[in-house]
C-alpha positions as CSV (number, residue, x, y, z in Angstrom):
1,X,0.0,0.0,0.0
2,X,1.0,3.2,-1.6
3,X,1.0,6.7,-0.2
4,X,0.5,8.9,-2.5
5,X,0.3,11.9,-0.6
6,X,4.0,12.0,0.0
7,X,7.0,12.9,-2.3
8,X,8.6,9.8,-4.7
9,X,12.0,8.5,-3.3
10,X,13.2,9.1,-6.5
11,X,12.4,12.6,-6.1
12,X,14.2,13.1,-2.7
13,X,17.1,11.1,-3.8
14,X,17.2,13.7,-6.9
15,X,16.9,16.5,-5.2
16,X,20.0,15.6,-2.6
17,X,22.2,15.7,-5.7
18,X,21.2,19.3,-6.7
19,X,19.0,18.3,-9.6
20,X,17.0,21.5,-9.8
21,X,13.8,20.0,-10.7
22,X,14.1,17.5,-8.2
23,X,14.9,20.5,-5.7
24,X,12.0,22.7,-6.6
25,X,9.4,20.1,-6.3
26,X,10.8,19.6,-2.7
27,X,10.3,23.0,-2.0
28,X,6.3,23.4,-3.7
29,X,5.7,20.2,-1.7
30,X,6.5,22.1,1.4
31,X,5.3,25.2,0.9
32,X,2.2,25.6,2.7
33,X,3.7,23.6,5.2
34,X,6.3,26.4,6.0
35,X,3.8,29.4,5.3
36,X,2.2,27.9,7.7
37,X,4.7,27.4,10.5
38,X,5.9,31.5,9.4
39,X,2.1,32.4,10.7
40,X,3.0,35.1,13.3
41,X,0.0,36.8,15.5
42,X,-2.0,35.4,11.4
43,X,0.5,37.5,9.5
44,X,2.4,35.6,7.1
45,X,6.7,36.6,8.0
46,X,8.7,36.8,5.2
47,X,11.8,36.2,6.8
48,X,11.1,33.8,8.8
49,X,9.4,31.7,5.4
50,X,13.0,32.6,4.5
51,X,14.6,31.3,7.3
52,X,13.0,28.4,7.4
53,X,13.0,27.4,3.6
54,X,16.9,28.1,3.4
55,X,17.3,25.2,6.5
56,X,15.6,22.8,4.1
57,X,17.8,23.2,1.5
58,X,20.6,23.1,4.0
59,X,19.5,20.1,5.2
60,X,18.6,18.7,1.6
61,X,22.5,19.0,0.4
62,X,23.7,17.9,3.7
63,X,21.1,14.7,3.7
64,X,23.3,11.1,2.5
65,X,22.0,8.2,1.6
66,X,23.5,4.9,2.7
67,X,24.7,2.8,-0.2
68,X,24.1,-0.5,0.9
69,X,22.0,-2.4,3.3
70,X,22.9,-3.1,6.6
71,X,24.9,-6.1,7.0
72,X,22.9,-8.8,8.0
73,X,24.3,-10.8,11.0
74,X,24.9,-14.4,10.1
C-alpha cells in the first residue's frame, strides 16, 4: 500500500544531488507547510518563510543516503 500523498523516493534522492527540478518540487511540496509554521499573531513573516525554507535546503544538500543495506548478522 501506496501513499500517494508523500513525495517519490526518487524525487528526494534527486533532489539531494542538486538536480534543480528534483529540488524545486521539494520546495512546492513544502510550501504551505512552512507558510504555515511562518504564521506570526496570522500575518504571514517573510523572513522567517526565508529562514525556514533556506534550513531545508541546507539540510537537503547535507542529507546522504546509505549505499548499501545493513549487513545482516549471520
Amino acid at each position: 500500500m501506496r501513499n500517494n500523498r508523500l513525495l517519490p523516493y526518487e524525487t528526494i534522492v534527486q533532489a539531494t544531488s542538486g538536480e534543480p527540478e528534483a529540488v524545486n518540487t521539494v520546495l512546492q511540496y513544502y510550501s504551505r507547510r512552512i507558510r504555515y509554521a511562518a504564521l506570526v499573531d496570522g500575518q504571514a513573516d517573510k523572513d522567517i518563510e526565508e529562514y525556514i525554507t533556506e534550513t531545508l535546503l541546507k539540510a537537503l544538500f547535507k542529507f546522504r543516503f546509505l549505499d548499501s543495506p545493513s549487513p545482516t548478522t549471520e
